[in-house]
Backbone as CSV, one residue per row, in Angstrom:
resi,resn,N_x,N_y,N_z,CA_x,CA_y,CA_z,C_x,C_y,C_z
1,UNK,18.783,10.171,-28.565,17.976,10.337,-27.389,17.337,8.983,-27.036
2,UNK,17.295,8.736,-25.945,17.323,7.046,-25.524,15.681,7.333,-24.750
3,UNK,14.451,6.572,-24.886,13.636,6.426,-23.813,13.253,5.766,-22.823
4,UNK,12.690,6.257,-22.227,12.776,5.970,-21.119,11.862,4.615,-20.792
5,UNK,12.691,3.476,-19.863,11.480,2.165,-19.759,10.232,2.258,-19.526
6,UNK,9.104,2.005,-20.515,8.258,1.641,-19.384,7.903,0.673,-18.279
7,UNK,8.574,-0.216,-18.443,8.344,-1.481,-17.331,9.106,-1.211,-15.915
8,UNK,10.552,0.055,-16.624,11.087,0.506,-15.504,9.802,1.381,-14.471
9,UNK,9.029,2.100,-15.311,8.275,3.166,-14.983,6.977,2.881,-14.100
10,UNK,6.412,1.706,-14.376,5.647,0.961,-13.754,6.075,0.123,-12.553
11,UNK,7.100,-0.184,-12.657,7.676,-0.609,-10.911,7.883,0.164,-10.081
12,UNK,8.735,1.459,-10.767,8.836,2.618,-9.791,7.203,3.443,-9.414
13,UNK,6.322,3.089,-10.181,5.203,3.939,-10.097,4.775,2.555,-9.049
14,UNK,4.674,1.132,-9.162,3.754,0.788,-7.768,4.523,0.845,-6.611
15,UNK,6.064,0.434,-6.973,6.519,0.651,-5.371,6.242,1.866,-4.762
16,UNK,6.127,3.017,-5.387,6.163,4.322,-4.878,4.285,4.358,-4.193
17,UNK,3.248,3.465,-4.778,2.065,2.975,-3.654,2.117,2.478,-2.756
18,UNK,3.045,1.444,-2.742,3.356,0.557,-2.168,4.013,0.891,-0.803
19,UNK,4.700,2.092,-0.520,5.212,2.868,0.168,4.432,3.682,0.909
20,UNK,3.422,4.436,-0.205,2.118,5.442,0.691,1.564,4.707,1.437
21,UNK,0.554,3.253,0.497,0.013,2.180,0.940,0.586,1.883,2.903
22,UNK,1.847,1.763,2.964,2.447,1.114,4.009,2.691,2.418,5.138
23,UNK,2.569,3.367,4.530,2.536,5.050,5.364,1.375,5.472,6.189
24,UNK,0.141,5.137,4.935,-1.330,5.092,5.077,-1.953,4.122,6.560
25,UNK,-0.781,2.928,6.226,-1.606,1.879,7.297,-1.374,1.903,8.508
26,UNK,0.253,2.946,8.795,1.022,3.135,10.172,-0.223,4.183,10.778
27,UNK,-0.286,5.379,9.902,-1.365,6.260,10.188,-2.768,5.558,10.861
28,UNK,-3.249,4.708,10.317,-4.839,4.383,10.437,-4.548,3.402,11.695
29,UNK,-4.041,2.797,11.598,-3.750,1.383,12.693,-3.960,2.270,13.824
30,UNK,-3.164,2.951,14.476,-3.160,3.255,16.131,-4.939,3.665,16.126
31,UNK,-5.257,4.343,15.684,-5.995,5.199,15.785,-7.906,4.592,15.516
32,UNK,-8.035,3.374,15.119,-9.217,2.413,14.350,-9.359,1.496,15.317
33,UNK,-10.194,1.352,16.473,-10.424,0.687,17.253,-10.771,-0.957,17.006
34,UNK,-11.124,-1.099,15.406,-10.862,-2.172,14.982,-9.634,-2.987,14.761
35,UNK,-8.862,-1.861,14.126,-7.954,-2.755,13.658,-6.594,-2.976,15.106
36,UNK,-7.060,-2.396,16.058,-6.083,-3.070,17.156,-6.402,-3.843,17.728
37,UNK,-8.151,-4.558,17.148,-7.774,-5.993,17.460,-7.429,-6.894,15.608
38,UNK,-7.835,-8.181,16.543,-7.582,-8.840,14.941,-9.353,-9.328,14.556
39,UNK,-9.557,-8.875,13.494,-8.867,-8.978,12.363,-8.985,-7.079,11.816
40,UNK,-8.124,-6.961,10.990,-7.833,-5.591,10.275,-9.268,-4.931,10.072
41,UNK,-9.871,-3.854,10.376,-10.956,-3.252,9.439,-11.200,-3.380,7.894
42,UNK,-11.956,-2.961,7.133,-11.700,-3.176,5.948,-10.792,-2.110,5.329
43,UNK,-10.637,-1.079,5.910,-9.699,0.082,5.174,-8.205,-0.399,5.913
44,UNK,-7.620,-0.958,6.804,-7.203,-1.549,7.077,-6.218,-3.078,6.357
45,UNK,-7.417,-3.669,6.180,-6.772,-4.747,5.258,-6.621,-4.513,3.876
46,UNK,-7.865,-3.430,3.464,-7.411,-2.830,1.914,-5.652,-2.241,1.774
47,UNK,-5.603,-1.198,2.484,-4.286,-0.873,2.893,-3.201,-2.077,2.935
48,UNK,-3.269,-2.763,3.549,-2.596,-4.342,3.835,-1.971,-4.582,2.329
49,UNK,-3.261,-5.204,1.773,-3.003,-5.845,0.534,-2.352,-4.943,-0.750
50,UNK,-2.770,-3.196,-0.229,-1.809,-2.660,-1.494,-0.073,-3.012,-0.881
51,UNK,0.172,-2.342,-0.245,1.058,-3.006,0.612,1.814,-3.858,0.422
52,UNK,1.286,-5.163,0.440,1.717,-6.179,0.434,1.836,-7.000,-1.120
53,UNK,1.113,-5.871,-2.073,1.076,-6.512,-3.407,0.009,-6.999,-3.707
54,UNK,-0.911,-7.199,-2.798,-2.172,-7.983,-3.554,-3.422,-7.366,-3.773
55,UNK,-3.169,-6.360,-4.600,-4.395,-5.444,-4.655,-5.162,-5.282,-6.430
56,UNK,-4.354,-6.238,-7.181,-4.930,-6.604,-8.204,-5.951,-7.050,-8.131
């Protein structure tokens, strides 16, 4: 019986944020009178940076 990666398990677990993250931000954008201008709101750019990876 072979187990399973964890390093595999942890990439698939942030891309799979990384995805909501980028779902989350299509949702909020139209709708946040901030963030259709510039610069992003803060839930906005939080969103961004999971997103984009930089949410460490």
């Amino acid at each position: 019986m072979t187990r399973p990666d964890p390093i595999a398990a942890a990439i698939t677990l942030m891309e799979a944020g990384r995805r909501e993250a980028y779902n989350a931000l299509i949702r909020h954008t139209p709708t946040c009178g901030a963030c259709n201008q510039q610069p992003l709101c803060d839930e906005g750019r939080r969103l961004w940076n999971v997103w984009k990876g930089r949410d460490q």
